[in-house]
LUMZAPA-884662 format. One record per residue (C-alpha): residue number from 0; residue in three letters; x, y, z. Coordinates in steps of 0.02 Angstrom, whole numbers. Example, Ala and Ser with C-alpha at 12.3 -4.5 7.8 and 13.67 -1.06 7.14 Angstrom:
BEGIN
> seq|type|X|Y|Z
> 0|ALA|615|-225|390
> 1|SER|684|-53|357
***
This chain:
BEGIN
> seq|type|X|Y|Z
> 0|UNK|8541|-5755|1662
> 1|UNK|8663|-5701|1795
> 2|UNK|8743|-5565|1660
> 3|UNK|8598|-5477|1625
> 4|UNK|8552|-5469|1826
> 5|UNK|8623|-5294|1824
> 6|UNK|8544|-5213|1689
> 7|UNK|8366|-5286|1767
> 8|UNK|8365|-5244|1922
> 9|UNK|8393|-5023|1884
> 10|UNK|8266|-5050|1732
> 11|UNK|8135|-5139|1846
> 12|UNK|8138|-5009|1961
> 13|UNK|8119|-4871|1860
> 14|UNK|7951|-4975|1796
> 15|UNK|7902|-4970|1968
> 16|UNK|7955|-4801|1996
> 17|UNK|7859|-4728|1819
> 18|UNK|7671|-4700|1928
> 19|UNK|7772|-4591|2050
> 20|UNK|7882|-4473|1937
> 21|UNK|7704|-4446|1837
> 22|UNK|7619|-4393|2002
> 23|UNK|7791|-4287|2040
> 24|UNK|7791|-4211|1848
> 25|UNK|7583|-4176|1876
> 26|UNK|7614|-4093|2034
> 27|UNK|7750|-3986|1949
> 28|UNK|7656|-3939|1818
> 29|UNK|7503|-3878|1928
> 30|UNK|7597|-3769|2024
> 31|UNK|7613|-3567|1982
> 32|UNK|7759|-3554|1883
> 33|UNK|7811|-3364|1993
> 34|UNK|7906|-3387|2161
> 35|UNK|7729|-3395|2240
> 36|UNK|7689|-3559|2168
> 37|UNK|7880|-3624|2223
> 38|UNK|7888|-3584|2394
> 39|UNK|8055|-3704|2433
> 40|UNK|8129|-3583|2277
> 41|UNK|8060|-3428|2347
> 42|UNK|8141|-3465|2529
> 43|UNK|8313|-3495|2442
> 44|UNK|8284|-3335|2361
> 45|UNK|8240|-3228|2528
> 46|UNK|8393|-3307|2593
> 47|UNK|8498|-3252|2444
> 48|UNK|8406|-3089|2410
> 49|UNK|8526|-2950|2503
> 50|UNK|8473|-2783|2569
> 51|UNK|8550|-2613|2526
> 52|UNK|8487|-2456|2546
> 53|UNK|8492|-2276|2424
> 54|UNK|8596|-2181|2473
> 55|UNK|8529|-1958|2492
> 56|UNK|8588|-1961|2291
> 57|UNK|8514|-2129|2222
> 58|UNK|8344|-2127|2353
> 59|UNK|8283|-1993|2217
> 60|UNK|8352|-2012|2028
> 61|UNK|8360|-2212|2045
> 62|UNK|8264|-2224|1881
> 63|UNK|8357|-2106|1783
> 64|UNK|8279|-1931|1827
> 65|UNK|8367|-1773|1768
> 66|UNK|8432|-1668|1905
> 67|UNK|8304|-1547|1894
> 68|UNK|8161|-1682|1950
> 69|UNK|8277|-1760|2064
> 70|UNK|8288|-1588|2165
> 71|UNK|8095|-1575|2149
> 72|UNK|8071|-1742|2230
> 73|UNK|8195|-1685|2365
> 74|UNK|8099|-1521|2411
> 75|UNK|7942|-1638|2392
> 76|UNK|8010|-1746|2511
> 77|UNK|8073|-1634|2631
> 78|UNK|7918|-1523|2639
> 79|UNK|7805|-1697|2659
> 80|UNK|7918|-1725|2815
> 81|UNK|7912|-1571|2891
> 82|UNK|7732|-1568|2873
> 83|UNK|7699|-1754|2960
> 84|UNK|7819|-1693|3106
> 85|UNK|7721|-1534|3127
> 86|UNK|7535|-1603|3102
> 87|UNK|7565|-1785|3178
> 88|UNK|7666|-1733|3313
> 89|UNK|7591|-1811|3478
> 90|UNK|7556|-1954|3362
> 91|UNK|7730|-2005|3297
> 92|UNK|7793|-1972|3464
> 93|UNK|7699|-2114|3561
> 94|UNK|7726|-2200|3394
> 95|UNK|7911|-2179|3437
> 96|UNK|7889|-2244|3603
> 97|UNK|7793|-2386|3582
> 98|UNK|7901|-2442|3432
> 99|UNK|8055|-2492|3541
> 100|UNK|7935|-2623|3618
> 101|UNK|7827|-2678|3494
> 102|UNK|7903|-2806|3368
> 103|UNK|7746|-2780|3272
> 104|UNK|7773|-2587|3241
> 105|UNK|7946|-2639|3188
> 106|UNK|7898|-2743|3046
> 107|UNK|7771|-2653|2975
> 108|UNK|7843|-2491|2980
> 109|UNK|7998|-2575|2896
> 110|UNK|7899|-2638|2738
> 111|UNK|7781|-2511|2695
> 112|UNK|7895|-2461|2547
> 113|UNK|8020|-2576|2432
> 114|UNK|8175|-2617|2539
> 115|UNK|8303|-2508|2456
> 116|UNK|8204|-2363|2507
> 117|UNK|8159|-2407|2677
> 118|UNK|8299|-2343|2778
> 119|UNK|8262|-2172|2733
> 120|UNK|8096|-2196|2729
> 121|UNK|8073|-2249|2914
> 122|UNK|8204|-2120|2979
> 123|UNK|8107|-1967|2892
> 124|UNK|7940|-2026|2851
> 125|UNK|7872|-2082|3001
> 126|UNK|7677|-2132|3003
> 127|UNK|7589|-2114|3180
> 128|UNK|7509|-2298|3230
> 129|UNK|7375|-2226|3361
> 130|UNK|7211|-2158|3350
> 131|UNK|7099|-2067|3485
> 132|UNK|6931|-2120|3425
> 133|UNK|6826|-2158|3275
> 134|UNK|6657|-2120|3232
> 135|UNK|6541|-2139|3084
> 136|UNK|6691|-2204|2929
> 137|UNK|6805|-2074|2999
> 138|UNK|6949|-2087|3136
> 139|UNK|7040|-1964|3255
> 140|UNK|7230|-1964|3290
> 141|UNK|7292|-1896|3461
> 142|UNK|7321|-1734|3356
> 143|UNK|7145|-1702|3300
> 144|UNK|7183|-1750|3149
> 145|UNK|7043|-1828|3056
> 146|UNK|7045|-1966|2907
> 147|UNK|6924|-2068|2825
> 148|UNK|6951|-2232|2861
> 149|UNK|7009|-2352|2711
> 150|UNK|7080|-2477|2824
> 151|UNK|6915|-2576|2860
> 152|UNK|6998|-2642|3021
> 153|UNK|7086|-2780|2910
> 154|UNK|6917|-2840|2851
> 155|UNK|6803|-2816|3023
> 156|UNK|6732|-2665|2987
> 157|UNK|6609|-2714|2861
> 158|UNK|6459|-2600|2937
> 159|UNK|6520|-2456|3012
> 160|UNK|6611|-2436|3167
> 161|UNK|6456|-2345|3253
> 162|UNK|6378|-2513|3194
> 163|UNK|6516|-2623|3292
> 164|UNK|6511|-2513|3461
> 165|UNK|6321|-2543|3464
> 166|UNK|6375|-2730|3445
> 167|UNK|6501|-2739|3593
> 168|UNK|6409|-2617|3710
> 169|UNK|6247|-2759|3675
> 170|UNK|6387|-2905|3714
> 171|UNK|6459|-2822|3877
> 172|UNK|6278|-2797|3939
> 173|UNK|6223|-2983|3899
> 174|UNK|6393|-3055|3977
> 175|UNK|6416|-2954|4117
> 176|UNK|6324|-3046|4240
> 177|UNK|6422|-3188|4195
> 178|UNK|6592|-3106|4185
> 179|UNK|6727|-3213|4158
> 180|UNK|6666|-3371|4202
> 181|UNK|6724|-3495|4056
> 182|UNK|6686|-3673|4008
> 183|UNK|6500|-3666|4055
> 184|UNK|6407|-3586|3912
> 185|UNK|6308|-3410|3915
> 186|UNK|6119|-3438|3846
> 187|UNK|6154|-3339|3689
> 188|UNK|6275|-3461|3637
> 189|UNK|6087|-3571|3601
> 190|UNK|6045|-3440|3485
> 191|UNK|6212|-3398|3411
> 192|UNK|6205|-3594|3355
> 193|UNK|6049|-3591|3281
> 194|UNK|6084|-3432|3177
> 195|UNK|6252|-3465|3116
> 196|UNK|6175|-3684|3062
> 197|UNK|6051|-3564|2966
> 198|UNK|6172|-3460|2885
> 199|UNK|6317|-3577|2840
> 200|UNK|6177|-3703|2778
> 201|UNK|6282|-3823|2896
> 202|UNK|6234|-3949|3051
> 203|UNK|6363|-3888|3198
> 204|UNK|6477|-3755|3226
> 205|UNK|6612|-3760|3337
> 206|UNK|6682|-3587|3420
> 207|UNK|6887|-3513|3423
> 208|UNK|6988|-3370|3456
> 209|UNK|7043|-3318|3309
> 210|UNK|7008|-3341|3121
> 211|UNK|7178|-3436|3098
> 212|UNK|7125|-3527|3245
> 213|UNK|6964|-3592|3135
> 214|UNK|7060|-3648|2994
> 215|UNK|7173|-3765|3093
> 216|UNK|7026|-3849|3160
> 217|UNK|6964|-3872|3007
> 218|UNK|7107|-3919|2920
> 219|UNK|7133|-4042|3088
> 220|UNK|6952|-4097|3061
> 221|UNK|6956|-4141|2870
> 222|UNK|7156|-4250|2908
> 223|UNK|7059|-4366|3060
> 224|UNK|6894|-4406|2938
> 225|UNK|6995|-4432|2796
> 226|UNK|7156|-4529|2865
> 227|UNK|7248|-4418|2755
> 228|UNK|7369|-4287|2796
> 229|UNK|7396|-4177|2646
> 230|UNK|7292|-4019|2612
> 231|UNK|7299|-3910|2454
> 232|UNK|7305|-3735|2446
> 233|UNK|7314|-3610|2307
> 234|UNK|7464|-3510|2252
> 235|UNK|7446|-3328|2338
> 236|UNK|7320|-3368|2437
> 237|UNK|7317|-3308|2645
> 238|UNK|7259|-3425|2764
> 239|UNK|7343|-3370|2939
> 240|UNK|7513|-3391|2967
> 241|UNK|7504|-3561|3032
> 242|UNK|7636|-3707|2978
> 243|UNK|7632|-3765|2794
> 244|UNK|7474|-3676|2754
> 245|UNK|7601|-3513|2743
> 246|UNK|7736|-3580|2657
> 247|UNK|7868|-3497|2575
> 248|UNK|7947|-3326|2660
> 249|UNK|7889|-3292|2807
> 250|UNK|7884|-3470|2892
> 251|UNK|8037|-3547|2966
> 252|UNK|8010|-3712|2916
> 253|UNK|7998|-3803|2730
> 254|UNK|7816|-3857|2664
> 255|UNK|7800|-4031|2735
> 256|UNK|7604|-4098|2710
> 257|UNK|7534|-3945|2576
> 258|UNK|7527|-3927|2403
> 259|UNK|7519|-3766|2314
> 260|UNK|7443|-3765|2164
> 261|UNK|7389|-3638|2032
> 262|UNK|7222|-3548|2079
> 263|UNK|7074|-3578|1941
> 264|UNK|7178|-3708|1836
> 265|UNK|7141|-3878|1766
> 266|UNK|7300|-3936|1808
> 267|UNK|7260|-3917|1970
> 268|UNK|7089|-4013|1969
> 269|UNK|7188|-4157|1874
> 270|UNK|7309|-4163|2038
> 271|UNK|7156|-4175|2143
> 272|UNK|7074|-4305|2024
> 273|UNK|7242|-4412|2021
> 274|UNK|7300|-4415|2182
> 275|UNK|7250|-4525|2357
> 276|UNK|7345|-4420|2487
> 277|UNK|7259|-4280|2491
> 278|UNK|7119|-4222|2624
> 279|UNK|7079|-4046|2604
> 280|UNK|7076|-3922|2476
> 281|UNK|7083|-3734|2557
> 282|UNK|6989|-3602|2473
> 283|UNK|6992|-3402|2506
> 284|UNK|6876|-3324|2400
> 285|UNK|6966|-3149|2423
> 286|UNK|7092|-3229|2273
> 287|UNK|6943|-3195|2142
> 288|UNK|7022|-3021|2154
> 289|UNK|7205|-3068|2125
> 290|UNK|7211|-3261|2067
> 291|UNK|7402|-3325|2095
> 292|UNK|7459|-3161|2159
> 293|UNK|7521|-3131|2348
> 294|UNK|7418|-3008|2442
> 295|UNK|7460|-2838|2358
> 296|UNK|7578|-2703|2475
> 297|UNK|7658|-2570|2437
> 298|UNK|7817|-2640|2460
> 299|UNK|7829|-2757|2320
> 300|UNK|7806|-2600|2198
> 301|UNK|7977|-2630|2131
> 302|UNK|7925|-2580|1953
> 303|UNK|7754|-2523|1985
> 304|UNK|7664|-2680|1942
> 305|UNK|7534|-2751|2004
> 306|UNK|7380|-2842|1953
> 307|UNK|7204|-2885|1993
> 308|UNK|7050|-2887|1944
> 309|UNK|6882|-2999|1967
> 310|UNK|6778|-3097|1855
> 311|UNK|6618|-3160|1946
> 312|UNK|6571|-3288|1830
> 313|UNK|6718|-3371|1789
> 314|UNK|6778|-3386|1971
> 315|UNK|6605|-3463|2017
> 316|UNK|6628|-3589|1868
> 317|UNK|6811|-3614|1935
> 318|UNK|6738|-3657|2124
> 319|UNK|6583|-3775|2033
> 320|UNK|6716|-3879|1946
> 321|UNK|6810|-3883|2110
> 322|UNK|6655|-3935|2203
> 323|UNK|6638|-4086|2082
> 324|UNK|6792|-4145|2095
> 325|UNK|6805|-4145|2282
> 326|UNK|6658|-4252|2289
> 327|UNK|6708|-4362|2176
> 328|UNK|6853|-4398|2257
> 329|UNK|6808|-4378|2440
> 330|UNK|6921|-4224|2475
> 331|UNK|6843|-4104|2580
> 332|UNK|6831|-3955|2524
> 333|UNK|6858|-3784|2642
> 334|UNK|6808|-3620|2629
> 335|UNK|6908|-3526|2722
> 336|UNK|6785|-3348|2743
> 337|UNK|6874|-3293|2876
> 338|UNK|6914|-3110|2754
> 339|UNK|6766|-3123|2665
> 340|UNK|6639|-3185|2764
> 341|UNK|6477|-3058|2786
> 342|UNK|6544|-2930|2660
> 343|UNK|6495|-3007|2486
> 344|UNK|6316|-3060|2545
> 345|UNK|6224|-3108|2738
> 346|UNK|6282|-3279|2699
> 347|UNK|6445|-3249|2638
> 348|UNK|6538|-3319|2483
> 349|UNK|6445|-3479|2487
> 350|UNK|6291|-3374|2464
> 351|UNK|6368|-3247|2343
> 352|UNK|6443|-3399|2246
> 353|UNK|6309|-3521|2257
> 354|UNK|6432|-3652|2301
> 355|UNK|6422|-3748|2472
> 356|UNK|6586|-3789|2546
> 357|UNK|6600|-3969|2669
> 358|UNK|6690|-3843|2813
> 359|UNK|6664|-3657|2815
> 360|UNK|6764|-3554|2938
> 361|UNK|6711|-3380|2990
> 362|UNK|6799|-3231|3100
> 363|UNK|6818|-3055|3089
> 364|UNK|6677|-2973|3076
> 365|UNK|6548|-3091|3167
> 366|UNK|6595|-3043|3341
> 367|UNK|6530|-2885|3312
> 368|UNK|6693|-2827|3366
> 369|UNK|6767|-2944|3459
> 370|UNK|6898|-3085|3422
> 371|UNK|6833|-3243|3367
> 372|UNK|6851|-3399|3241
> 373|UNK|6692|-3504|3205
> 374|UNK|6694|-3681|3116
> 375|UNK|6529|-3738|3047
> 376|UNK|6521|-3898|2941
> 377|UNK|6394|-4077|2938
> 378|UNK|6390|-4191|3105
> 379|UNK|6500|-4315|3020
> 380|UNK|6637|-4200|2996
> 381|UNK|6651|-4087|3143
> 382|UNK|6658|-4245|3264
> 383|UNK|6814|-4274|3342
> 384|UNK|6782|-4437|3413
> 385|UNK|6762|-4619|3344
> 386|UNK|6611|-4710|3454
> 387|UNK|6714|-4870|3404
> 388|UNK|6892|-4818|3454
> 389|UNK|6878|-4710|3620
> 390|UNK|7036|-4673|3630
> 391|UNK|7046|-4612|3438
> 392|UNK|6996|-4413|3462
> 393|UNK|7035|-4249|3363
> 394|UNK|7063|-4138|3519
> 395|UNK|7029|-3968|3510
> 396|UNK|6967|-3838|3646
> 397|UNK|7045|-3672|3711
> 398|UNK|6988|-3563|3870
> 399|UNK|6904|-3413|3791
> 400|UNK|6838|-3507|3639
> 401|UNK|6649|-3451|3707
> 402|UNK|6718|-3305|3815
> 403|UNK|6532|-3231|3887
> 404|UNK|6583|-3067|3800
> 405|UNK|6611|-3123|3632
> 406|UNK|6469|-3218|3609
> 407|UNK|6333|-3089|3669
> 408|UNK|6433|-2997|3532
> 409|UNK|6415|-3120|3396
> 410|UNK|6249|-3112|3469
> 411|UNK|6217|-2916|3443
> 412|UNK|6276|-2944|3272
> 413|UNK|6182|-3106|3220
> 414|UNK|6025|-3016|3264
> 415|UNK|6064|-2842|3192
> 416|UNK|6113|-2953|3011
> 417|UNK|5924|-2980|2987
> 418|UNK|5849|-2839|3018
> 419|UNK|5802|-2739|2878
> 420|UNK|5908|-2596|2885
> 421|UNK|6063|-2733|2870
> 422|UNK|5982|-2830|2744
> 423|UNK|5964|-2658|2619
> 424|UNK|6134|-2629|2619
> 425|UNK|6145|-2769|2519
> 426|UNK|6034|-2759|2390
> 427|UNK|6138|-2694|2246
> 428|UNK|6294|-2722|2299
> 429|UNK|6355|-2765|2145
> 430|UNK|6303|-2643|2038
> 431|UNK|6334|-2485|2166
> 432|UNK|6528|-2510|2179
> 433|UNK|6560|-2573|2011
> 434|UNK|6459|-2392|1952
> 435|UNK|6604|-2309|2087
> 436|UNK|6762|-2414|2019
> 437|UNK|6704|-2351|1843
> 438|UNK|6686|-2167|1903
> 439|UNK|6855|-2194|2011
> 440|UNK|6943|-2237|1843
> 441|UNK|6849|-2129|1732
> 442|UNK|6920|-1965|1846
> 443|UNK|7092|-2040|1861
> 444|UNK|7094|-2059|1664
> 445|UNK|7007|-1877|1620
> 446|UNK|7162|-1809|1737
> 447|UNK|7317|-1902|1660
> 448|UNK|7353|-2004|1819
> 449|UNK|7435|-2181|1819
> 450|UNK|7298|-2245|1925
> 451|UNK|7164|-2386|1918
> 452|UNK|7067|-2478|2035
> 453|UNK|7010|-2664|2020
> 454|UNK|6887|-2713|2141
> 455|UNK|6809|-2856|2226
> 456|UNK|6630|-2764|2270
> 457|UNK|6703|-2645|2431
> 458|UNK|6877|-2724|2416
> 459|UNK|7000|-2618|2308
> 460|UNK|7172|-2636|2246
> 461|UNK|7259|-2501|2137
> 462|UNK|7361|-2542|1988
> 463|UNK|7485|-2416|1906
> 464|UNK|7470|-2425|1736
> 465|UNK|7620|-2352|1697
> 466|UNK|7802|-2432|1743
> 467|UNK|7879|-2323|1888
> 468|UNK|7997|-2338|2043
> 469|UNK|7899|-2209|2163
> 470|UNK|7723|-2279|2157
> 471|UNK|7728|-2325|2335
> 472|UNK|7747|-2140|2375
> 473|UNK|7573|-2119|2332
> 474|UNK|7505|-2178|2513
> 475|UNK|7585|-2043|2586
> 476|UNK|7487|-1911|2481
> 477|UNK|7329|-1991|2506
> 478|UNK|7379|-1994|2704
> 479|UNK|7422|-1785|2711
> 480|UNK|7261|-1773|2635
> 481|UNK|7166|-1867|2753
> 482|UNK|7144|-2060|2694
> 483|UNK|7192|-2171|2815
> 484|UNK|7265|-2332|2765
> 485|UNK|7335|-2484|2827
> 486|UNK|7517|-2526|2838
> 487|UNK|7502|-2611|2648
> 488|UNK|7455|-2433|2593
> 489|UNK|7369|-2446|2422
> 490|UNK|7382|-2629|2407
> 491|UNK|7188|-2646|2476
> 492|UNK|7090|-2522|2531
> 493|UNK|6928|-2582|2613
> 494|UNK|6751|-2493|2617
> 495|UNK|6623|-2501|2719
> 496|UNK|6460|-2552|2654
> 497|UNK|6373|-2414|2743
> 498|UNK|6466|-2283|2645
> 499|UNK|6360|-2171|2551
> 500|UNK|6395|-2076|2369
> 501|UNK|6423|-1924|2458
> 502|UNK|6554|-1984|2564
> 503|UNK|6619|-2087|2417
> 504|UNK|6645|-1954|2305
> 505|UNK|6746|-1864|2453
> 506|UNK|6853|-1989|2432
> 507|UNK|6895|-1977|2263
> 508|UNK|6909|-1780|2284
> 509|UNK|7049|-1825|2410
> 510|UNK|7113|-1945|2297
> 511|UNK|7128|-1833|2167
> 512|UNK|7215|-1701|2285
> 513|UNK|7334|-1832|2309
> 514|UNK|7379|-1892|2140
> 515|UNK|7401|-1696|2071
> 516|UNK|7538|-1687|2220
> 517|UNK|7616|-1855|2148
> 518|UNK|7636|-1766|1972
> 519|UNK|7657|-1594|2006
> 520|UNK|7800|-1645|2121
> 521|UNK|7904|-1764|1995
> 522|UNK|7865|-1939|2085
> 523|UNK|7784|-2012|1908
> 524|UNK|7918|-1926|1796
> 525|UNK|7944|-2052|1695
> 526|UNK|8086|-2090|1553
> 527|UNK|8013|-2110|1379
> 528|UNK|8058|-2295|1345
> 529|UNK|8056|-2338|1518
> 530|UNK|7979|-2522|1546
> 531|UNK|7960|-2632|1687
> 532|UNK|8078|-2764|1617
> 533|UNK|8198|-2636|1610
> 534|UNK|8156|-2583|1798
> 535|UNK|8162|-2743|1863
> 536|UNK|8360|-2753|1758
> 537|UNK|8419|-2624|1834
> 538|UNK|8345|-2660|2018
> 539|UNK|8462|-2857|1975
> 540|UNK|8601|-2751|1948
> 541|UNK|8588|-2645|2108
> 542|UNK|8575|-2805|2204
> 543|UNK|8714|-2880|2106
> 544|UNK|8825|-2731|2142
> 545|UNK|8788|-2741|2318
> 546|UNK|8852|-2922|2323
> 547|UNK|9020|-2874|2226
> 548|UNK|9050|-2755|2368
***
């Protein structure tokens, strides 16, 4: 028996070993099979990945232009320049200034555009990051200079910024005789709790700082009730820039406790089914418009290709057969509404889906104006004690999480949501901007241009429907003529719901301004043949050059 002691002992644990590598070769198989669904792989690959720059030559025939276009797209450029200096001059120079000490100006301003391009870019190019005022859906640099606003404040301008100011004026007035005095509550915060239980559909709410703030409670929340530690996201998806639940480049440190699976997959919903470890699944309905894909910037415009687009009813099916299996198997499932959250409908994506999440988190907008993060979920699960272990607590608090200020805010807002002038710019939603994407596309079509816009209700992203190196140069031609947009540039412009059809179809006048100066000026020249694959060849063989030396 002795003899064969050898040969046992590796075959008995690979028996024993068999349940694991299935869960392992499950896991694999759920996750998106682009770097966003591998996010060890994709760190490995930002390490790797090396950064050159065009040179004066290369910056404008990279994709094979004749001389002739080349030279336009040089007297393009140069005019372009000459004219931000001139009209955006006050601007770019406290832009200038405040650049040395801001490490966030730094970053942004160094990945508006693909890498190779950059250096250039931010030397010559300069965009101005101040504005005087703002007023109505328009904003005012320190020039004069005025732009309608595409930026949406990153999401917290859902209802106007004349709507917001109303908001914070009411909060200042309802705080002030309390000032700064934190830990005991304002009144308000009664009626902000009673409002937000009837909204959310949920029992108790629990108030932050910030919306990534909110989703690490609830994250927290969902590990103590569950005595498990790993959460599930989905591949692409944002939900602050917290530990694991940003994985991949960007954070310093390896996934440890997440999972990243593919969004609106049954693979995925067999991991959940299959597995015991797992407490949380995190949901953010903004990836309806982009399933699986990062958030969309210009700077990843490498060949021009990008893609969204939203289908309401098979997203809602995807988050119903999500629902189901989280109860089944006693995962609790998140919606993180932090983006989202008041645009799509008063009671946000749970409404607009008809699906109830076990923990919602809210921010942005419901300040009216001011920072904040709000949890809202059932008794059982926002309690973070056990009666029967005292010492067994889920600790959580923070010094302005009820700040006097921001709640008579939330407050303004709250109240303002009902009334009926709120309530009728909803009604219709729908159908209103899917009638303006179609006429968007329709005018970009009837004039030749590469253009298209995919939409989640007031959320855009353009696609190029044509392979092409200079696509990013297109939000500086909708910025000369008076578009302001955030540092991603075309990757998501956001609307406000109080925009009207006059001041929509303004936009698209500017819009088409813009794109006849992208064509007339040789930046969507295009070689017959040209594909992406063929792009994205030649961009390997820059970089491969580049490490050669």
């Amino acid at each position: 028996m002795s003899s064969y002691l050898p040969y046992a002992l590796p075959l008995g644990s690979l028996v024993l070993a068999l349940p694991y590598l299935r869960q392992r070769l499950q896991l694999s198989r759920a996750k998106h099979r682009s770097l966003a669904g591998h996010s060890r792989m994709a760190k490995r690959l930002a390490r790797w990945l090396p950064g050159y720059a065009h040179d004066e030559v290369r910056f404008f025939d990279c994709d094979g232009a004749p001389e002739d276009v080349a030279q336009l797209r040089r007297a393009s450029l140069d005019t372009l320049c000459a004219g931000f200096a001139q009209r955006y001059a006050r601007t770019l120079a406290l832009s200038a200034d405040a650049r040395e000490g801001l490490a966030d100006l730094q970053f942004t301003g160094r990945y508006r555009v693909p890498f190779p391009f950059s250096p250039i870019v931010q030397e010559r190019l300069k965009v101005g990051a101040f504005v005087a005022s703002a007023e109505g859906h328009r904003v005012t640099d320190l020039d004069g200079n005025t732009f309608i606003d595409l930026t949406g404040s990153y999401g917290v301008n859902v209802l106007g910024v004349d709507f917001y100011k109303a908001c914070m004026a009411e909060g200042v007035q309802l705080g002030e005789a309390l000032g700064p005095v934190l830990g005991a509550y304002h009144p308000c915060v009664a009626d902000n709790i009673a409002r937000l239980r009837a909204i959310s559909g949920h029992e108790q709410v629990s108030f932050h700082m910030s919306g990534t703030e909110a989703v690490m409670q609830a994250v927290r929340l969902a590990r103590y009730h569950t005595r498990r530690k790993q959460l599930v996201r989905f591949c692409g998806a944002y939900h602050g820039w917290w530990e694991d639940v940003q994985p991949g480049p960007g954070n310093p440190m390896p996934p440890r406790e997440t999972y990243t699976l593919k969004d609106m997959d049954e693979k995925s919903l067999q991991v959940l089914r299959t597995r015991r470890d797992i407490a949380c699944v995190l949901v953010n309905p903004l990836q309806a418009l982009h399933p699986n894909r990062n958030a969309p910037g210009d700077s990843t415009l490498v060949d021009g290709s990008r893609s969204a687009g939203y289908d309401r009813a098979d997203y809602t099916a995807w988050l119903q057969r999500l629902r189901e299996v989280c109860t089944e198997r006693g995962i609790v499932l998140i919606f993180d509404e932090v983006f989202l959250g008041f645009r799509l409908a008063p009671g946000g994506a749970q409404q607009h889906f008809g699906v109830r999440a076990d923990l919602v988190t809210y921010g942005k907008t419901l300040a009216g104006g001011f920072p904040v993060g709000v949890v809202c979920g059932s008794a059982a699960l926002m309690r973070r004690y056990r009666p029967e272990r005292p010492a067994d607590v889920c600790f959580a608090r923070g010094t302005f999480n009820a700040h006097p200020y921001v709640m008579g805010g939330m407050n303004a807002f709250l109240r303002r949501l009902q009334t009926p002038e709120v309530q009728a710019l909803y009604e219709g939603q729908d159908a209103r901007w899917d009638a303006r994407a179609r006429r968007f596309n329709d005018v970009m079509a009837g004039h030749g241009f590469p253009v298209r816009a995919a939409h989640l209700q007031s959320i855009w992203t353009l696609n190029y429907t044509e392979p092409g190196r200079y696509h990013w140069m297109f939000q500086y031609f909708l910025r000369w003529h008076g578009l302001a947009l955030s540092w991603v540039g075309t990757g998501r412009l956001i609307f406000g719901l109080h925009l009207s059809d006059d001041d929509f179809e303004e936009v698209l006048r500017r819009f088409v301004a813009a794109a006849q100066d992208m064509q007339a000026q040789g930046w969507w020249w295009r070689a017959p043949g040209l594909t992406r694959k063929a792009i994205r060849r030649q961009v390997l063989r820059e970089m491969w050059q580049h490490l050669r030396g």
